[in-house]
Residue frames as qw, qx, qy, qz and C-alpha x, y, z in Angstrom:
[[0.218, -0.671, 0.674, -0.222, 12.02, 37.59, 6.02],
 [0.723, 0.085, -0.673, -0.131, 12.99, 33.72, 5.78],
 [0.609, -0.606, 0.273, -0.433, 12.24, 31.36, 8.26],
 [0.328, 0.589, -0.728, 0.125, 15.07, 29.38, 9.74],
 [0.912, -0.248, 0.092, -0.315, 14.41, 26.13, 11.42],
 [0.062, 0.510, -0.857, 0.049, 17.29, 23.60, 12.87],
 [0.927, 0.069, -0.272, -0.250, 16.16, 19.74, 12.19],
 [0.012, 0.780, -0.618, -0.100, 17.84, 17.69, 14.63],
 [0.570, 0.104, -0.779, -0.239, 18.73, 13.99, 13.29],
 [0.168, 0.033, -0.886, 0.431, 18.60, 12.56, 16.86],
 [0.362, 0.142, 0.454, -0.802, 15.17, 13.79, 17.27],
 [0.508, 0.172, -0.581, -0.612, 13.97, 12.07, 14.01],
 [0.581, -0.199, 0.726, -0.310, 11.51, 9.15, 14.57],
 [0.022, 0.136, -0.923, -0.359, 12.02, 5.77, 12.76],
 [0.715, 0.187, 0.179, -0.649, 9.20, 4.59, 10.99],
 [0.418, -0.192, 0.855, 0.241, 9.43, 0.71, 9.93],
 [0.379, 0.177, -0.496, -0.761, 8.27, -0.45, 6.95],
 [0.851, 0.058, 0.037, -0.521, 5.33, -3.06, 6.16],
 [0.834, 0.408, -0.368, -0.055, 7.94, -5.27, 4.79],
 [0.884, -0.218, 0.021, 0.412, 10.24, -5.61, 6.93],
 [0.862, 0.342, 0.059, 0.369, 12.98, -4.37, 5.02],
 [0.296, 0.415, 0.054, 0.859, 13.83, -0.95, 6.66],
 [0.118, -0.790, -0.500, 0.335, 12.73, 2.04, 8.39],
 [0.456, 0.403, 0.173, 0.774, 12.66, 5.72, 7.67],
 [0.095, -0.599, -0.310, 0.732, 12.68, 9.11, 9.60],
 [0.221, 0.914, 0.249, 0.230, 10.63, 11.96, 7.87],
 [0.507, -0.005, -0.123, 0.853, 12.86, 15.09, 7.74],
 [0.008, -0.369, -0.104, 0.924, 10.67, 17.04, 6.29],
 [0.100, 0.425, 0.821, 0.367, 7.76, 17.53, 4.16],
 [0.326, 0.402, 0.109, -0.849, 4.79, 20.10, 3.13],
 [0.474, -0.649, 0.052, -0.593, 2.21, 19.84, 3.66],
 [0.255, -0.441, 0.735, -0.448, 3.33, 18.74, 7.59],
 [0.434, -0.305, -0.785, -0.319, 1.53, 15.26, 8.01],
 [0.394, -0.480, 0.182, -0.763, 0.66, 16.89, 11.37],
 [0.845, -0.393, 0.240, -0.272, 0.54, 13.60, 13.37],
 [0.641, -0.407, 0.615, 0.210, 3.98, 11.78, 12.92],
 [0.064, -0.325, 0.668, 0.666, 5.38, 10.10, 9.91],
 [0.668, 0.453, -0.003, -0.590, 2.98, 9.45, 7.21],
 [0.855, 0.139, 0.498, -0.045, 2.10, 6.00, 4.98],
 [0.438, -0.127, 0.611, 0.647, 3.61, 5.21, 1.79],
 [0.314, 0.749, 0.536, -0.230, 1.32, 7.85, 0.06],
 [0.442, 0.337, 0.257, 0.791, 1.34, 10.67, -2.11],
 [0.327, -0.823, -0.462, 0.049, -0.25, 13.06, -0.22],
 [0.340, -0.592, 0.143, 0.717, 2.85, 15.66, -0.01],
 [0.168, 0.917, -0.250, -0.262, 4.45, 18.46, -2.14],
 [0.659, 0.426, -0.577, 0.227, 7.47, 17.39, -1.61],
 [0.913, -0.406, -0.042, 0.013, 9.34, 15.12, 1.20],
 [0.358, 0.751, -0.517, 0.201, 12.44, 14.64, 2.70],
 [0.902, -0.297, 0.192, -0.249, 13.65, 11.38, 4.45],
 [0.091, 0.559, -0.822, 0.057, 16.47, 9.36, 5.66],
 [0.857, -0.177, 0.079, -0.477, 16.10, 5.62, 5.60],
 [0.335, -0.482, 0.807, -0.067, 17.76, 2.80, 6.70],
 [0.677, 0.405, -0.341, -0.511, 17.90, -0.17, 4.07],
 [0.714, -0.401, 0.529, -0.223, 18.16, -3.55, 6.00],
 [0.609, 0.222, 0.697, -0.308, 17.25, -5.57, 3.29],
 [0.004, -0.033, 0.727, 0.686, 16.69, -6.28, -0.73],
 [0.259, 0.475, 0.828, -0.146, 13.65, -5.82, -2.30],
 [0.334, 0.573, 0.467, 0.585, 11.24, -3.50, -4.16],
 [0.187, 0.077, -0.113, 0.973, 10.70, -0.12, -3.81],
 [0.314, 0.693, 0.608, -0.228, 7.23, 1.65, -3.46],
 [0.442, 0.144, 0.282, 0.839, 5.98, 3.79, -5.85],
 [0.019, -0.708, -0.421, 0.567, 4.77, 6.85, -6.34],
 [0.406, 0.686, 0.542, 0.267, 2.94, 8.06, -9.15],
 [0.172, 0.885, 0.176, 0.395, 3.67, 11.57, -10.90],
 [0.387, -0.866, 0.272, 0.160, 6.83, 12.60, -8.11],
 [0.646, 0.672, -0.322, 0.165, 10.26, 12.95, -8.84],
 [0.770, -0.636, 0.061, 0.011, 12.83, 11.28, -6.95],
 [0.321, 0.758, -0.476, 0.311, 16.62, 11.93, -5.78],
 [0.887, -0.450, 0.061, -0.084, 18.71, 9.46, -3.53],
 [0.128, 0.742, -0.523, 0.398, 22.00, 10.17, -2.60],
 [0.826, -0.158, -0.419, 0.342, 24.18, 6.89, -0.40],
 [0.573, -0.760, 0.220, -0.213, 24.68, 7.95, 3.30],
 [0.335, -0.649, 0.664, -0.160, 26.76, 4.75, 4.16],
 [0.876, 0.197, 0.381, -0.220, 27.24, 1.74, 3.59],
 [0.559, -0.216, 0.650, 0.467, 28.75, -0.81, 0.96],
 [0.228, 0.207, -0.422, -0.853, 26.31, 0.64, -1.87],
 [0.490, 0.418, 0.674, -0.361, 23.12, -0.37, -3.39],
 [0.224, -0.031, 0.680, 0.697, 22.34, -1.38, -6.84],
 [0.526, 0.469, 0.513, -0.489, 18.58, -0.33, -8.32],
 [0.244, 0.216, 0.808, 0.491, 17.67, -2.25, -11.06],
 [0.245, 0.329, 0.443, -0.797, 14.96, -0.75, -12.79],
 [0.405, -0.067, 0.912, -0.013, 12.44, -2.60, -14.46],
 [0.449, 0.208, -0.359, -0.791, 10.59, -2.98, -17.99],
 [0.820, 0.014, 0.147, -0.553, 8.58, -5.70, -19.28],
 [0.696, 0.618, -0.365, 0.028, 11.48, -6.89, -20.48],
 [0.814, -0.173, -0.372, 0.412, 13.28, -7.21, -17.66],
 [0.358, -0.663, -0.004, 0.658, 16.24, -4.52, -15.96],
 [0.376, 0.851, 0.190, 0.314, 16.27, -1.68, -18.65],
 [0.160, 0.656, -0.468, 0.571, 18.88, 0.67, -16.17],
 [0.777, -0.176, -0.346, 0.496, 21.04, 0.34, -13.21],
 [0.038, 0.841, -0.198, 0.502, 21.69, 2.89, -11.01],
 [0.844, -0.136, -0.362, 0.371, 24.56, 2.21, -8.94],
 [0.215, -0.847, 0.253, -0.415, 25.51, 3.56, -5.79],
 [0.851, -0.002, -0.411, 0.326, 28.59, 2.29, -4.63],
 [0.480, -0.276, -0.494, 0.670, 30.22, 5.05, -2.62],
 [0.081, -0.621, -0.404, 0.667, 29.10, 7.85, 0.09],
 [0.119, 0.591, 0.014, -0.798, 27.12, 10.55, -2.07],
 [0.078, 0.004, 0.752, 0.654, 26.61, 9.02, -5.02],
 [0.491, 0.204, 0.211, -0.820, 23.37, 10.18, -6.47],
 [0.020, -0.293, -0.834, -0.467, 20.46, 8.43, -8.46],
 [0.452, 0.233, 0.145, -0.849, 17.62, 10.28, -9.97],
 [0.098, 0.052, 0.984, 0.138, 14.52, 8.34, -11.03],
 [0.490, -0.297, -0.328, -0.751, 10.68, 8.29, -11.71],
 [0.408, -0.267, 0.588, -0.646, 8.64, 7.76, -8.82],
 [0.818, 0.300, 0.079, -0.485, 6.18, 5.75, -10.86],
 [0.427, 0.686, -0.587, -0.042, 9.20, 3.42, -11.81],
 [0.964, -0.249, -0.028, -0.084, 9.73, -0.14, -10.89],
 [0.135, 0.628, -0.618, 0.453, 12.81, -0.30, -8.74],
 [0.922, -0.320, -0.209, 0.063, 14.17, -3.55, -7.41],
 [0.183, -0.902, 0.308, -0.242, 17.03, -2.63, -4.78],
 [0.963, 0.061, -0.261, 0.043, 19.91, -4.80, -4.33],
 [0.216, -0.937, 0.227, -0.157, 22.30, -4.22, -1.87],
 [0.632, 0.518, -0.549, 0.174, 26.26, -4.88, -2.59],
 [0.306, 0.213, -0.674, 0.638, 27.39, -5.39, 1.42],
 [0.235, -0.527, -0.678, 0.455, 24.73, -5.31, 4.01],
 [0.075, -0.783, -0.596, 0.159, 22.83, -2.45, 5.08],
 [0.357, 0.372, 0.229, 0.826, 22.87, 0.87, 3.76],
 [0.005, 0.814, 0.435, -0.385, 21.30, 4.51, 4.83],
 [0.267, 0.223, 0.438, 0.829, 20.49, 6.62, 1.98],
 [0.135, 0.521, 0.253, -0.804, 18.74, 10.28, 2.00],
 [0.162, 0.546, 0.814, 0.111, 15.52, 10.32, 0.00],
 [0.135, 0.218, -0.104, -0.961, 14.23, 13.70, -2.11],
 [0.183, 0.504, 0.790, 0.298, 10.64, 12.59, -3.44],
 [0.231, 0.375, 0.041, -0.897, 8.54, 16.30, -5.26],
 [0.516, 0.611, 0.599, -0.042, 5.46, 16.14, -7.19],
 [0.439, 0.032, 0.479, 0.760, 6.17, 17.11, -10.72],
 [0.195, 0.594, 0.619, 0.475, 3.15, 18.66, -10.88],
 [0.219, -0.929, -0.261, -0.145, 3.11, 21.31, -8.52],
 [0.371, -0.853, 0.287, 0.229, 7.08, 21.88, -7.81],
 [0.801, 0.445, -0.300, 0.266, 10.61, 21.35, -8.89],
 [0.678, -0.691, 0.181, 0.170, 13.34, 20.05, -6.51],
 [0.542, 0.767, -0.285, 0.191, 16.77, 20.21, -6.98],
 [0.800, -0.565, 0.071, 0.192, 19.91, 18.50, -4.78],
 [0.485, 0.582, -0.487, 0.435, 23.59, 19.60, -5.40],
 [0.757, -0.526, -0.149, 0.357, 26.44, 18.05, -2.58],
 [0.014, 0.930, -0.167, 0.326, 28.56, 20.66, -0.90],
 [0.843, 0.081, -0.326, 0.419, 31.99, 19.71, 0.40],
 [0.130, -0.980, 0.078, -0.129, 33.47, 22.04, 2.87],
 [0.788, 0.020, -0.384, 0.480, 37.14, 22.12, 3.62],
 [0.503, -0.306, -0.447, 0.674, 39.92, 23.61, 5.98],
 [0.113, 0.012, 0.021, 0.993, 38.98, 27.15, 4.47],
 [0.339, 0.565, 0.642, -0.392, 35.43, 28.76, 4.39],
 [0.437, 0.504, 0.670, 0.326, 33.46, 28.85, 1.41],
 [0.020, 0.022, 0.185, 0.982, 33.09, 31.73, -0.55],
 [0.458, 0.319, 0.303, -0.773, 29.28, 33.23, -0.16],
 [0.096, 0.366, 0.862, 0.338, 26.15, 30.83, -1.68],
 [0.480, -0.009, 0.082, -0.873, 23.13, 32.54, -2.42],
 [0.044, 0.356, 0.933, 0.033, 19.80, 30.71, -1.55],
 [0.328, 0.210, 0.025, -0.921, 16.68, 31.98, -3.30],
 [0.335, -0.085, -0.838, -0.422, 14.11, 29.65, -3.55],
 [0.593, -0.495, -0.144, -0.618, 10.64, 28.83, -1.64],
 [0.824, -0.476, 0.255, -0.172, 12.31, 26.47, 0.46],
 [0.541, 0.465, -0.666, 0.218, 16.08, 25.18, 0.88],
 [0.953, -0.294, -0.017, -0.071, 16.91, 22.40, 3.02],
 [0.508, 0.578, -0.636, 0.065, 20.68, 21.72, 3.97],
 [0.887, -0.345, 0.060, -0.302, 21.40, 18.48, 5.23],
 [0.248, 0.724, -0.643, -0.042, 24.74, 17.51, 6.37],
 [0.896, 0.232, -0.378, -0.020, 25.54, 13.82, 4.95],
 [0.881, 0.016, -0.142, 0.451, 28.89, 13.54, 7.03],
 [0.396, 0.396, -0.123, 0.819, 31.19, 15.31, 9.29],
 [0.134, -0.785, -0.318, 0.515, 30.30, 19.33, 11.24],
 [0.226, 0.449, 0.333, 0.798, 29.69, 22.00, 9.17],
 [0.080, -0.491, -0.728, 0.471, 28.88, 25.40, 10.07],
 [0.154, 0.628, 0.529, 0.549, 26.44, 27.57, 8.24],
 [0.182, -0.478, -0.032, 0.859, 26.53, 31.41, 8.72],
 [0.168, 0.643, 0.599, 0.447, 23.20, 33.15, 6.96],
 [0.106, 0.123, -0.063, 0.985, 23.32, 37.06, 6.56],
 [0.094, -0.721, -0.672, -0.137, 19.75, 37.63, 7.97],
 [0.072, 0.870, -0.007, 0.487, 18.98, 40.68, 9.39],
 [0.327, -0.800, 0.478, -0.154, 20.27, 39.43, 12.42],
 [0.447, 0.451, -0.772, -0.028, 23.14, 37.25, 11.62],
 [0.930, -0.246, 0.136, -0.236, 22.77, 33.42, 12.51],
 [0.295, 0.600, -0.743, 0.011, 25.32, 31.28, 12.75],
 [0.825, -0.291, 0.315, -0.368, 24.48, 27.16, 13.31],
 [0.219, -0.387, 0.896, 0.012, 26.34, 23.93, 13.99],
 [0.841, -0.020, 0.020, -0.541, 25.24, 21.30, 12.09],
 [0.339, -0.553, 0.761, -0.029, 26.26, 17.78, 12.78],
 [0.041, 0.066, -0.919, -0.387, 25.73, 14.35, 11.00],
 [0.167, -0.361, -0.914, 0.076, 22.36, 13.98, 10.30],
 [0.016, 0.713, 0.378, -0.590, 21.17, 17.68, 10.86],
 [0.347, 0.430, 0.639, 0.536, 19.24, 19.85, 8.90],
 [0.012, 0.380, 0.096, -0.920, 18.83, 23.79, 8.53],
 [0.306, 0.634, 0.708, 0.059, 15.58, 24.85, 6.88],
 [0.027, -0.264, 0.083, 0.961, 15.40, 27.87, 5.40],
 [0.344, 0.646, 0.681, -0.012, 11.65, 28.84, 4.36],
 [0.318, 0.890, 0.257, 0.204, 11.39, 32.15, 1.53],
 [0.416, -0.631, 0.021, 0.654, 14.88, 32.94, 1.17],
 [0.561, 0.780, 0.231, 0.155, 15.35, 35.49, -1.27],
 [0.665, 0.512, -0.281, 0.466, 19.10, 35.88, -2.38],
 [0.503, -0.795, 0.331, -0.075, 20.01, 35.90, 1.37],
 [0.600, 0.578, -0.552, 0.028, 23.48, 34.91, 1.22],
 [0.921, -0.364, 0.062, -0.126, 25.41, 31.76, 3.04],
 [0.359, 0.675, -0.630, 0.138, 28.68, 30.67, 3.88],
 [0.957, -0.263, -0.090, -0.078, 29.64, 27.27, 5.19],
 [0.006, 0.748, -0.632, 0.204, 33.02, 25.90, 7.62],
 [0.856, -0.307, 0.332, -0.250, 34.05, 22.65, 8.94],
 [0.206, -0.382, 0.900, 0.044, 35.19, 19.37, 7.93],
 [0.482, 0.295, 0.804, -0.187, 31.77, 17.84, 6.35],
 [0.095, 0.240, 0.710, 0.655, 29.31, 17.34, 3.63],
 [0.235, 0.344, 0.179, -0.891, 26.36, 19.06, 2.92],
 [0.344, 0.294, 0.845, 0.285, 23.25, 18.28, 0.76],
 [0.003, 0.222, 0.004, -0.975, 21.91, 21.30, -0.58],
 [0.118, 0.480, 0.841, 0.222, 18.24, 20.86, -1.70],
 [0.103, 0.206, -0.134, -0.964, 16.38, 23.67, -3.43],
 [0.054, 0.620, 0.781, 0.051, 12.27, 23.44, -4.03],
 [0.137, 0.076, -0.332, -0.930, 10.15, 25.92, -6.34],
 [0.495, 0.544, 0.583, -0.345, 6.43, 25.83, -6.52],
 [0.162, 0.112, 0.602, 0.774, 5.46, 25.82, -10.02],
 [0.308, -0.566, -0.433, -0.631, 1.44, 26.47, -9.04]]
């Protein structure tokens, strides 16, 4: 049976950075760090995290994870990313939702087109999972039935109220508002349908060992 868990944003606690340049709320993560938000480590599975981007500057990194970052708000943010040579790519988020995927282990200088920004943060270790983010868009009608089957889905809605409506055995039906997140731990092809007026991030995570 899957276990459902509501994440709400307003309860999230900001965690500044060393630099200055930011802060970020843990969303989620496994293993838990079991005592608030955790350092700039590698020490997770995978993570999930919203962070507020005051500032230009570099990125940490983070050896052997894959990462997914998807613009919240804001005028956009440019990430250069860096060889010995200099900027090799550009990944350019300019409006709401645009993604960039990257190596953790990648040198990423962050440049930001209009002031501050808040962008939603996927980091998985490549070696022991695979994550996956697709954005969901809901309009005036409800969605035909999704099916989530994976060890652990995550929807987080970017923008808007959306509600989600999962066939368990007893039917659930939750509001989620900007900034909230529905967990869903071992669902296996339990189906979903979503209503509202908002976005959705849909994040899907597989153990590989």
């Amino acid at each position: 049976m899957a276990g459902v868990t509501l994440i709400r944003g307003a309860e999230l606690v900001a965690a500044p950075w060393k630099n200055g340049g930011g802060v970020t709320r843990e969303v989620a993560a496994f293993p838990s760090p079991g005592g608030g938000q955790r350092a700039a480590s590698n020490d997770f599975m995978w993570r999930v995290s919203v962070a507020d981007v005051a500032q230009a500057g570099p990125f940490s990194r983070f050896d052997g994870v894959d990462r997914t970052l998807v613009l919240l708000c804001g005028a956009g943010m440019l990430l250069d990313e860096l060889g010995d040579a200099g900027v090799v790519n550009t990944h350019a988020l300019r409006q709401p939702l645009d993604i960039a995927r990257f190596d953790g282990e990648a040198r990423i200088d962050a440049r930001l087109v209009d002031g501050a920004t808040r962008d939603f943060n996927l980091m998985v270790r490549r070696d022991v999972a695979q994550g996956q983010m697709e954005v969901w868009r809901t309009g005036a009608q409800p969605d035909a039935a999704r099916m989530l089957d994976s060890d652990v889905v995550l929807l987080f809605c970017a923008g808007g109220a959306v509600t989600v409506a999962l066939a368990t055995e007893h039917a659930q039906t939750v509001r989620l508002d900007t900034g909230d997140t529905l967990r869903v731990d071992g669902p296996n092809a339990l189906a979903c349908t979503l209503a509202g007026d908002g976005a959705v991030l849909a994040i899907t995570i597989r153990y590989t060992r």
